[in-house]
Every structure is written in C-alpha cells, then in structure tokens.
C-alpha positions as CSV (number, residue, x, y, z in Angstrom):
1,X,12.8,-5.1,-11.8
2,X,9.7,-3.5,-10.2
3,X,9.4,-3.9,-6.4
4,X,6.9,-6.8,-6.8
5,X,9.4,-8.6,-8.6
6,X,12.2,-8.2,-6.2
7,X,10.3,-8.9,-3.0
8,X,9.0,-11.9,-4.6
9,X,12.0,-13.3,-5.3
10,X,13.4,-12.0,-1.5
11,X,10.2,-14.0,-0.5
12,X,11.3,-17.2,-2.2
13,X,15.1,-17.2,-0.8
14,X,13.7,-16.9,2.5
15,X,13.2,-20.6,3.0
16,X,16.5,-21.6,1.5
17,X,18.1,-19.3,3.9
18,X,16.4,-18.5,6.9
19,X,18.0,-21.7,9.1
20,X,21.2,-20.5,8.4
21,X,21.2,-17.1,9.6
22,X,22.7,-17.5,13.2
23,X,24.2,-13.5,12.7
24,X,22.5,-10.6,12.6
25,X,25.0,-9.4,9.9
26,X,24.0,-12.3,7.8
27,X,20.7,-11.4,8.6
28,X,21.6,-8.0,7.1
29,X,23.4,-8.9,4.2
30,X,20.9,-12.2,2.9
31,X,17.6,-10.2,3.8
32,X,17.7,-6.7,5.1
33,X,20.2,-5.0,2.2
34,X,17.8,-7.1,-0.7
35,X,14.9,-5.6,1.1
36,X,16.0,-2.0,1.3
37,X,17.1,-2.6,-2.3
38,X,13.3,-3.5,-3.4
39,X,12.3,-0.3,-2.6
40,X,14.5,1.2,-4.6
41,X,17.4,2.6,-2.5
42,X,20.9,2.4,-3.4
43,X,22.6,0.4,-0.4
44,X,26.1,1.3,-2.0
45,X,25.3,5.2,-1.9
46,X,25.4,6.8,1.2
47,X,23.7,9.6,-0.3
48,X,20.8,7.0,0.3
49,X,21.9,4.7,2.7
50,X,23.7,4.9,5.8
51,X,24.6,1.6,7.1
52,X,25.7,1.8,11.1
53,X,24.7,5.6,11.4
54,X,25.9,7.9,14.2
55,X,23.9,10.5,15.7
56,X,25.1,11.0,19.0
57,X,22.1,11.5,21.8
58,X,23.4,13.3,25.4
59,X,25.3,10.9,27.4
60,X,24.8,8.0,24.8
61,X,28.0,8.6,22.7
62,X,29.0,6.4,19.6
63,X,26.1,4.3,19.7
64,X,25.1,3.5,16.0
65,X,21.5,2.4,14.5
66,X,22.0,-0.6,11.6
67,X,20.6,1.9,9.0
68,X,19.7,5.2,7.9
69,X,17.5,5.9,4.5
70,X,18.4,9.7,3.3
71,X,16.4,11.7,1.2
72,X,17.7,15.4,0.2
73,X,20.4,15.0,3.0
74,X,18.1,14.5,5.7
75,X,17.2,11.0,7.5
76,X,14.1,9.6,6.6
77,X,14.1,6.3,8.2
78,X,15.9,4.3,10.4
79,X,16.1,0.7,10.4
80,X,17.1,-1.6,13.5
81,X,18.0,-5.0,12.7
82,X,17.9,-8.1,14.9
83,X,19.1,-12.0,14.2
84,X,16.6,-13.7,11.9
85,X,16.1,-16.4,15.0
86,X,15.2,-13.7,17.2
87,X,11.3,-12.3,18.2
88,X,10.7,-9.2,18.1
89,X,8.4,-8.7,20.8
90,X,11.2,-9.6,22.6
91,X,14.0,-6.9,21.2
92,X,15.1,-4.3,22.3
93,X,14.2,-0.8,20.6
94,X,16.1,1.4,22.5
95,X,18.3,3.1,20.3
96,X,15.6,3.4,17.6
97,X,13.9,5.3,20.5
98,X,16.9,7.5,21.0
99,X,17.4,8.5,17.5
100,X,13.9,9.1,16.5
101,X,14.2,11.8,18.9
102,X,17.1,13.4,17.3
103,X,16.4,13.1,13.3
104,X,13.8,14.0,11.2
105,X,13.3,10.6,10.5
106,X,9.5,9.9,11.2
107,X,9.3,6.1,10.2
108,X,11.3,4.1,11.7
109,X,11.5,0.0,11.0
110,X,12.0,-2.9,13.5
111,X,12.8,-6.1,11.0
112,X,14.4,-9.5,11.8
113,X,14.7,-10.1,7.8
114,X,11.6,-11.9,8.2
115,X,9.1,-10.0,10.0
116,X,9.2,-5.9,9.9
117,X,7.0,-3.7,12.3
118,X,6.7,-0.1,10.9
119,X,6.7,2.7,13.9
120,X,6.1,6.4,13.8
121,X,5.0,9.1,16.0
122,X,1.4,9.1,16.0
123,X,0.6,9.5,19.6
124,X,3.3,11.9,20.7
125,X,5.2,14.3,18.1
126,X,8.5,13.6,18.4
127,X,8.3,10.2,20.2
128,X,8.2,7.0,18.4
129,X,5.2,4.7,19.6
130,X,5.4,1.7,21.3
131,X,3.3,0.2,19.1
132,X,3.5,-0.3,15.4
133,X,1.5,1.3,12.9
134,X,1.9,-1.8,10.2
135,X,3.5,-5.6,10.7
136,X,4.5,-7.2,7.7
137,X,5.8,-10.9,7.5
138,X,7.3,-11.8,4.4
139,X,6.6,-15.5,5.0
140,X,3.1,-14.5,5.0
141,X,3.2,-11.4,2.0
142,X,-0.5,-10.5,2.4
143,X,-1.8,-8.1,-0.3
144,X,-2.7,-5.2,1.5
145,X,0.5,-4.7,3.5
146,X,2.7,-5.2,0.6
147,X,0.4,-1.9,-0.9
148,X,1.3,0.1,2.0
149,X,5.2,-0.9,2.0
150,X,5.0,0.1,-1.4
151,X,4.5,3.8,-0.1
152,X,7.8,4.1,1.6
153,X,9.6,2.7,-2.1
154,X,12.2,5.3,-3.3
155,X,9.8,6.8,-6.4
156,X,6.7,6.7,-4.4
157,X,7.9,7.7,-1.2
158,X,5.2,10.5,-0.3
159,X,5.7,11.0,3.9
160,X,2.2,12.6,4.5
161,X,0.2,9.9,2.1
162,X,2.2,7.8,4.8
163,X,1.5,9.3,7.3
164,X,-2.2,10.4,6.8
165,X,-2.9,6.3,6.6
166,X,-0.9,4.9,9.4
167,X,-3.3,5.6,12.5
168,X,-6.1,4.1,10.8
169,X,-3.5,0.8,9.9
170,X,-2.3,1.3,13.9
171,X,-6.0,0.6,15.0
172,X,-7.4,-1.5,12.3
173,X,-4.3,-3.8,13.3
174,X,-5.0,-3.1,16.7
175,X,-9.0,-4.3,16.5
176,X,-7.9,-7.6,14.8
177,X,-5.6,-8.6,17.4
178,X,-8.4,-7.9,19.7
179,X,-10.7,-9.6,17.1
180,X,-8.4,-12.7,16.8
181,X,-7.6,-13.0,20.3
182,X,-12.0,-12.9,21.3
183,X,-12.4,-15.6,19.0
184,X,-9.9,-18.0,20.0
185,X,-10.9,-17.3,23.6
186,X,-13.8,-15.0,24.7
187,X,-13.3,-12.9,28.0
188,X,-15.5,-12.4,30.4
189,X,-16.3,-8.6,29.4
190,X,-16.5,-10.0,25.6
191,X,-19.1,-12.7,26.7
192,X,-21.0,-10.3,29.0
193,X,-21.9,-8.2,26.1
194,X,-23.7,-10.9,24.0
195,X,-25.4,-11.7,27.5
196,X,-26.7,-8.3,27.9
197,X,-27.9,-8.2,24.0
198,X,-29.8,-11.5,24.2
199,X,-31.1,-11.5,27.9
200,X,-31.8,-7.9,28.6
201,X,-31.9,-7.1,32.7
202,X,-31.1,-10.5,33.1
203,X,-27.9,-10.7,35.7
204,X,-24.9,-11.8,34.5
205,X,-23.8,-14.5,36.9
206,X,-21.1,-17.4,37.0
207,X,-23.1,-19.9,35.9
208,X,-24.5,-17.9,33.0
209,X,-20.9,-17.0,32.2
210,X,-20.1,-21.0,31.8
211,X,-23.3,-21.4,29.5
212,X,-22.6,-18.4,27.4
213,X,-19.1,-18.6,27.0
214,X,-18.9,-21.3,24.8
215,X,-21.7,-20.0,22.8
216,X,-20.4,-16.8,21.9
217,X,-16.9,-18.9,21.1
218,X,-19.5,-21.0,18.7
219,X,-21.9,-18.1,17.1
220,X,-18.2,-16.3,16.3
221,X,-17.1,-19.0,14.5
222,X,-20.6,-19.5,12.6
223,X,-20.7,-15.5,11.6
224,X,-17.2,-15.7,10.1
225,X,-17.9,-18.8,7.9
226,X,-21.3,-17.7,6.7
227,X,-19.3,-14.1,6.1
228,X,-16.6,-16.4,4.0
229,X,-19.8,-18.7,2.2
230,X,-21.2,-15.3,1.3
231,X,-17.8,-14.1,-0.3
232,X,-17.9,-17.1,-2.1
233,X,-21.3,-17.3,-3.7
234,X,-21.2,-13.6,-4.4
235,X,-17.8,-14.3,-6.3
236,X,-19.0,-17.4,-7.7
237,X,-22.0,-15.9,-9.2
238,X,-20.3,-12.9,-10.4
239,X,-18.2,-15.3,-12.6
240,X,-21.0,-17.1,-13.6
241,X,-23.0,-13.5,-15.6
242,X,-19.0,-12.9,-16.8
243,X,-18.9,-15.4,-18.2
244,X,-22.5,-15.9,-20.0
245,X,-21.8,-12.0,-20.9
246,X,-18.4,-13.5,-22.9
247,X,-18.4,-15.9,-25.4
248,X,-15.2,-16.1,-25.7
249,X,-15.4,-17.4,-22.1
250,X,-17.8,-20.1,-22.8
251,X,-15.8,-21.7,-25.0
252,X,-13.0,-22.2,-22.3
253,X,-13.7,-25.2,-19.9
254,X,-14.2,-24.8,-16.5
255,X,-12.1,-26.6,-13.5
256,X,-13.5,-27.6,-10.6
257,X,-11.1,-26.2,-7.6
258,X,-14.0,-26.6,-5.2
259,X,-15.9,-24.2,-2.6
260,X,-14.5,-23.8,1.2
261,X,-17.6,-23.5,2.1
262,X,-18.6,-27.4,1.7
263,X,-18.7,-28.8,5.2
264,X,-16.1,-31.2,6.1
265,X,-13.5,-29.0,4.6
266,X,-10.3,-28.5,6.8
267,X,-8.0,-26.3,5.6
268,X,-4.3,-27.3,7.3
269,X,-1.5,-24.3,7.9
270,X,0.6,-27.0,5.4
271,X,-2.0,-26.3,3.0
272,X,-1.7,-22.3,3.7
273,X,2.0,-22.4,3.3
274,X,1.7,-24.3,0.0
275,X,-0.9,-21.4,-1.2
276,X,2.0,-18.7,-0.2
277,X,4.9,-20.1,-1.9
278,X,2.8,-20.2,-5.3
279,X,1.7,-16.6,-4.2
280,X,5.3,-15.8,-4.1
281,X,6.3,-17.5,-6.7
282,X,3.4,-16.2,-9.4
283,X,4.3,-12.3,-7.5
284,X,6.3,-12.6,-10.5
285,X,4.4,-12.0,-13.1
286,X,1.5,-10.9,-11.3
287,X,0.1,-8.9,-7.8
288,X,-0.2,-11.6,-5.1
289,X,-3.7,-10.4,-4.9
290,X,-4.8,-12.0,-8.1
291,X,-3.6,-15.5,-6.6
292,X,-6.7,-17.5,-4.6
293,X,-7.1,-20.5,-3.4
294,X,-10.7,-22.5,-2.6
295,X,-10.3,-25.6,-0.8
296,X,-11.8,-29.3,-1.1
297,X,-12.2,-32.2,1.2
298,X,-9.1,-33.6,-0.8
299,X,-7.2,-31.2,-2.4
300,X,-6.5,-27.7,-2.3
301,X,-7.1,-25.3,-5.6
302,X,-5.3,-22.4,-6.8
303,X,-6.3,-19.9,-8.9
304,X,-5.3,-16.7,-11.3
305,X,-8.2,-13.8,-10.4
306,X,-10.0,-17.0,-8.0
307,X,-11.6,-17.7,-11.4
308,X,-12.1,-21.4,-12.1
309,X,-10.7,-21.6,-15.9
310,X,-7.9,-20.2,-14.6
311,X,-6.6,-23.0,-12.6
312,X,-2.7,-22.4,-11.8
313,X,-2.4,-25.8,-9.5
314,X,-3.7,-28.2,-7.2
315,X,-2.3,-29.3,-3.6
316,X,-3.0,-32.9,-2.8
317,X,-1.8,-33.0,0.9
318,X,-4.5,-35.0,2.3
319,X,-2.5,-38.2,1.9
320,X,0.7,-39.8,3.6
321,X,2.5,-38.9,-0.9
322,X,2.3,-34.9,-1.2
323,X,1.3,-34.5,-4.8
324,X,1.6,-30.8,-6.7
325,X,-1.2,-30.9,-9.5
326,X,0.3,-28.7,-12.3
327,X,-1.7,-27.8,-15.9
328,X,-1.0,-27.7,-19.2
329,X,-1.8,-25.7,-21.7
330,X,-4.9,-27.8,-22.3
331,X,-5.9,-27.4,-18.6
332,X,-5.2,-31.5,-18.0
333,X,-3.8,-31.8,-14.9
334,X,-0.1,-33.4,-14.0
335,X,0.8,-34.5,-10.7
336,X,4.0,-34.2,-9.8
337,X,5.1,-36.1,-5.9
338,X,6.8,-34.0,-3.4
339,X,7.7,-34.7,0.0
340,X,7.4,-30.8,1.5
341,X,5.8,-27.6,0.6
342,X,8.7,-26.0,0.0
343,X,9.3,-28.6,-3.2
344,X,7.4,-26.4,-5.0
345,X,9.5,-23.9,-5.8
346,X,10.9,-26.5,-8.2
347,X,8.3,-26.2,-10.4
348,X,8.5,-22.4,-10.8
349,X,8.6,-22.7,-14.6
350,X,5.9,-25.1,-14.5
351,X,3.5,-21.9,-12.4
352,X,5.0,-18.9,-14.4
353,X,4.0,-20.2,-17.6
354,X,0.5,-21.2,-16.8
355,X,0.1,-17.9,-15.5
356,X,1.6,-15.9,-18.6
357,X,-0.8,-18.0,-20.9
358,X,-3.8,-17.2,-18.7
359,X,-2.7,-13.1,-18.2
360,X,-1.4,-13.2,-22.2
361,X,-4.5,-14.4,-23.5
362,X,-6.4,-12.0,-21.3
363,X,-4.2,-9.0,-22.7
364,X,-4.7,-9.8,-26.3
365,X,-8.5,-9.9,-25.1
366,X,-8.4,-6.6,-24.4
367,X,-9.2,-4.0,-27.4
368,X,-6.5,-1.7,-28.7
C-alpha cells in the first residue's frame, strides 16, 4: 500500500477509535505505530525504529523518548507521544528538548495520534524551536501538509529538501494564524493600518477606532469571499472551454452541485466534516486534492477534480433527516438517511466505485 493509502485508512479508524483512547500506549499502538508505519518504517526493526529510546543527557539519567526513527545507524527523528485526549499546546516537550540536543536527529515530532506538530532547529543550530515548522491534523488531512509529510516517508526521506522548505512552512503557518486570528477579531494596530491607508494624517482616535473596527472586521470578510467567487468562476469557466474543447465531454451530462458563492449559502463545520470523511474515504483511490466540494442553500456537493460530471455525492444536512445522496453509474442520484456524519463511512463501496468509474474512464481517455 502507498502512503496515501495507509493514512487514509489511519484517517478513517480515527473516529471509531479516538473516544476510546484513555492511554497514551493505546494512543501508541491504535495511531502512532500505524502512522510511523505509513511512512514506510519498520516498527518491528530496531534498525528503523526505536521504541522508548535512551540517550542519556548530564544529570537526566534513564529518561526515554517514545520513539526514535534510524537511518544508517544514526537518529533521524524523534517522536514524543501524548494521550489522544490530551492538547498539545498544553504538553510538555521537555525531553524532546533534551535529546535533540544530543542526536543528530534534526526533526523531531510532537503527536497526540491525532494532531502532529513537526519541529526542527531553524532558529538556533542545535536547539529545537519552540515553535513548529508544520501542524498536521489528521481529522482535517489537508492536501498540502499531507505533500510535506510525505517528505519525511522512508523512500523519499531527503533531510535538506526538508529542511530547505520548513522556515518558509514555519512562517507561512505563522502569517495565517496571524491572518485567522485579524479576521475573527481585528486589533487595534491591525485597524490602525486601514485607518492610516484610507484617512491619511487623519489622527487615529478612540472614537475612530469604534467606527473602523468593525469595518475592517466587515471589508476582510468581503475580500475573502470575492477571492473565493473569483476561484470559482475562474474554475467554472475553465471547465466550461474543457469541455467544448472535448466532445467526448459533451456527451456526458452535467450535475448541478451548486456555486458557494450564491448568497444565502451557510456552510456548517457538520457539513465540513462530512466533506473530510469522503476526502478520506476517496484518499483511496485518489489524492485528497482531487476531492471538492461547492455548497448550496440546501445541500452540499462533492466532486472528483471539482468538475460537475463528476459528481461523487451530495450532503443533505439542512433538514432535522440527514440524507447522503449517492450516484450511479447513470449519475441518478440515491439518498440514503443517516443520522451522523460519520454514517458515511458505510457507504465506502458506494464512494470508491463512483470514483474508479470517473478516474477509469478518464484513464482509458488518455492515448497510449
């Protein structure tokens, strides 16, 4: 199995199991070991792993970190596990501090099976940071973090490529928390800025704080869903000269999975976790970047290559009955009544196959 195939099936135990981790060895042996084993490493072979590794540091004697990933004899990196309950903004590093100092090891991972924060030495040599370069939740799998855990996998483990990319992921991570945290709630330095571009010499005063700071809170939210609407239409219209270009694709009939950027539209975090379970589900057969979704005032779409004849399903959660919309091969819809997201992983089958005849009609599309 290729490591999109294992962590999407890591990625679709997690629910099952997550509750039921009150250990952190159970954490270790339902999340951590299958997660080390994704990227490739022997956990039996302590030519590769090292579970509860010793490296004694001064006065500290006997202390052990949970695991140590070997590569020509030499420690490559270390792994601290915590209980699946527990946050990790709240743990304690301390011996991953310690023995970062002592190894070669220059990566060095923070996990609770669930959520894994990546940490090197970036800022000091020698010195893990205090901040990680990468955060990776496998609840949420996004694409682009999956790309960059890729790089530490046994075959493609290349330190430097690794290395030569994780202060740009440290402060791209870094500007979106700042990002994130300016658009839920502008500061006063944040708001002062758009005063000073819109009313130049104008004082900034209390009162013109109170007017602005909503605005700014307002125009934020405006440039990101014109940003989104502009995605859209770009992608839409893209489709739309493929598909005149092909006449193959003529001939297939279109679904309507909707636009998100129709006004009305409220896309719930029930919703989003429906969208990730397919994700996980179709990383399968497929990248989870080739899974979209586009969202209507009643249900949410999901689509292979967010191409609308390629419709995987449909999540009707706008009413008190859940419903899962599943296709044929005909494209006529079948829904199917669930009472949580998580029901969908019943229907597996059901979202594999649609997507094999969608990606196996594209393959025999493509000349020899």
């Amino acid at each position: 199995m290729s490591f999109d195939e294992k962590i999407a099936a890591l990625i679709q135990r997690i629910p099952k199991l997550v509750d039921h981790l009150q250990t952190e060895e159970a954490t270790k042996n339902a999340l951590v070991m299958p997660f080390i084993s994704a990227l490739g490493y022997d956990v039996f072979n302590p030519q590769e792993v090292i579970p509860e590794f010793v490296a004694d540091v001064g006065t500290k004697k006997g202390e052990k970190v949970d695991y140590a990933i070997m590569r020509d004899g030499d420690v490559i990196m270390l792994i601290e596990c915590k209980c699946a309950s527990s946050d990790l903004s709240q743990a304690s590093m301390s011996q991953l501090y310690r023995y970062f100092s002592v190894t070669k090891a220059r990566i060095a991972m923070l996990t609770n099976g669930v959520q894994c924060r990546f940490f090197s030495d970036l800022e000091e040599p020698n010195k893990m940071d205090d901040r990680p370069f990468l955060e990776f939740d496998l609840l949420d799998p996004r694409p682009g973090a999956l790309e960059e855990i890729k790089k530490l996998a046994k075959e493609d483990f290349d330190l430097e490529e690794m290395l030569s990319t994780a202060s740009e992921l440290k402060y791209t991570s870094e500007i979106i928390k700042a990002l994130s945290s300016q658009y839920e709630s502008p500061d006063e330095e944040f708001v002062r800025f758009f005063f000073s571009k819109t009313n130049p010499g104008a004082r900034f005063t209390a009162s013109a704080r109170e007017q602005f700071t909503p605005l700014v809170s307002k125009a934020f939210s405006q440039f990101i869903s014109d940003k989104i609407s502009d995605r859209l239409r770009s992608a839409l219209q893209s489709e739309t000269k493929s598909s005149k270009s092909d006449p193959q694709e003529d001939k297939e009939p279109a679904v309507d999975n909707g636009d998100a950027s129709k006004e009305g539209v409220i896309t719930t975090e029930e919703e989003l976790e429906g969208f990730r379970i397919v994700r996980a589900i179709a990383c399968r057969v497929v990248p989870p970047g080739r899974i979209a979704h586009r969202d209507t005032k009643t249900y949410m779409g999901i689509l292979l290559d967010d191409n609308n004849r390629k419709p995987i399903c449909r999540l009707w959660f706008n009413t008190k009955q859940k419903y899962l919309g599943v296709f044929d091969q005909q494209k006529v819809e079948n829904r199917i009544p669930i009472d949580d997201p998580t029901d969908i992983y019943k229907h597996s089958d059901r979202i594999i196959s649609i997507i094999e005849l969608y990606d196996g009609a594209m393959n025999q599309e493509k000349p020899e």
